[in-house]
C-alpha positions in Angstrom: 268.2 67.1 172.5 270.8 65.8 170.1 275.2 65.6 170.6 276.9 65.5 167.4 280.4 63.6 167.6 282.6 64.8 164.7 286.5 63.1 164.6 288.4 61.4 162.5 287.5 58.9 159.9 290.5 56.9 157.9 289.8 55.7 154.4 291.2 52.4 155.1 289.2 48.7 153.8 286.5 48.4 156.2 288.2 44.7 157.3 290.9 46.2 158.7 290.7 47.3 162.7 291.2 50.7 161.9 287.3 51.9 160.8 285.9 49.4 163.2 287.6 51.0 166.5 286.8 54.6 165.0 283.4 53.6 165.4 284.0 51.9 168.1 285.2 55.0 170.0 283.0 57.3 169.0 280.1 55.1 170.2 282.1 54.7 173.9 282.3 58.6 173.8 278.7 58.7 173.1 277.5 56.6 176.4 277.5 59.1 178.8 275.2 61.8 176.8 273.1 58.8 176.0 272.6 58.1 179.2 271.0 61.2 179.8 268.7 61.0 177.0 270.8 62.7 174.8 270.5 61.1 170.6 274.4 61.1 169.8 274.4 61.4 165.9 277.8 59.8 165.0 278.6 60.1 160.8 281.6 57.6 161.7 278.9 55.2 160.7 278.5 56.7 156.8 281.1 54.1 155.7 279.6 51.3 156.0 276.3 53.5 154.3 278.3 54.2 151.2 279.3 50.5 150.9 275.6 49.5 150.2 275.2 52.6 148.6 278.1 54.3 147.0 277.8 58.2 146.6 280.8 60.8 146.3 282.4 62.0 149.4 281.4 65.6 148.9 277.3 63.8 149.7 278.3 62.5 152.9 280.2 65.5 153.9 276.6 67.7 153.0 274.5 64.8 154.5 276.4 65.8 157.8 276.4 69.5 157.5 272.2 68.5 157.2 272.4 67.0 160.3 274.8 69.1 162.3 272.3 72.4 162.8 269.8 70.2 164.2 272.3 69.5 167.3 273.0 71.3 170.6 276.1 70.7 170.2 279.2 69.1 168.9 282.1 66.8 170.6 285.1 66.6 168.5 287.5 63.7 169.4 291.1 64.0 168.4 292.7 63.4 165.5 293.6 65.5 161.9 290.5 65.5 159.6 289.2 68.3 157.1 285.9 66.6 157.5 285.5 67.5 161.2 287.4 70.5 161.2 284.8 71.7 158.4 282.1 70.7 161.1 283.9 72.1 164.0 283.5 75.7 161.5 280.0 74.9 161.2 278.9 74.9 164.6 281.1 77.7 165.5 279.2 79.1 163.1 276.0 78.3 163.6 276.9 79.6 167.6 276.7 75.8 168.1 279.4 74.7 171.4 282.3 72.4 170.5 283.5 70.4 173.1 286.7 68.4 173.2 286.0 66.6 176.0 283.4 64.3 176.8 283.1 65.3 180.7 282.4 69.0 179.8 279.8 68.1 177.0 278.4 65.5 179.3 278.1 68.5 181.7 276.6 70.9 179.2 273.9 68.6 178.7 273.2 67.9 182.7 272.9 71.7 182.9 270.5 72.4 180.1 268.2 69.2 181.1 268.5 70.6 184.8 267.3 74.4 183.1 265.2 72.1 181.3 266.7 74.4 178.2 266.2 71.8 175.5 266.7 73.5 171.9 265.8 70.2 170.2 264.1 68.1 172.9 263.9 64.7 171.9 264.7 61.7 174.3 265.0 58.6 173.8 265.6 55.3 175.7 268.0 54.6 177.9 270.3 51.7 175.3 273.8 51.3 176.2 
């Protein structure tokens, strides 16, 4: 089963703290689904992607809406983004849940493995 964690991404230089902790904190948010078995796909990451490989933002943004049906569902953190707003329509969309909190998604996902309701099963390690 796969989370998808959509929030807010900065276009500051990649040196600077900001981009770092919004990785950083999406990749704390992701723990506890992880723990579960649960592959947290977390686009926070495409930034330091497009600086090996450089591509127009409108490619990232589709390379996520790729990967975003493929998910159970979706944990927005806070903070203003069109990006993640657009993903948050998506899911909605797509009858996908959003969650804005980690506890409730965390739950979701401790109720469908106890149902043993896995859409997408896949389960990987347990890596913190």
């Amino acid at each position: 089963m796969r989370g998808y964690d959509c929030s807010r991404l900065r276009s500051r230089p990649l040196h600077k703290r900001g981009r770092c902790c919004q990785c950083s904190n999406s990749l704390r948010s992701s723990r506890p689904t992880c723990r579960l078995g649960i592959c947290a796909i977390c686009p926070t990451f495409n930034p330091f992607w497009h600086i090996l490989f450089p591509r127009p933002y409108e490619f990232w943004l589709e390379l996520d809406n790729q990967f975003l049906p493929c998910c159970a569902a979706v944990l927005r953190l806070p903070g203003s983004s069109k990006g993640a707003d657009g993903e948050v329509q998506l899911a909605e969309s797509l009858g996908i849940p959003v969650f804005n909190d980690i506890d409730k998604l965390t739950e979701f996902f401790k109720q469908a493995i106890d149902r043993k309701d896995l859409r997408h099963e896949h389960r990987p390690g347990e890596d913190d």
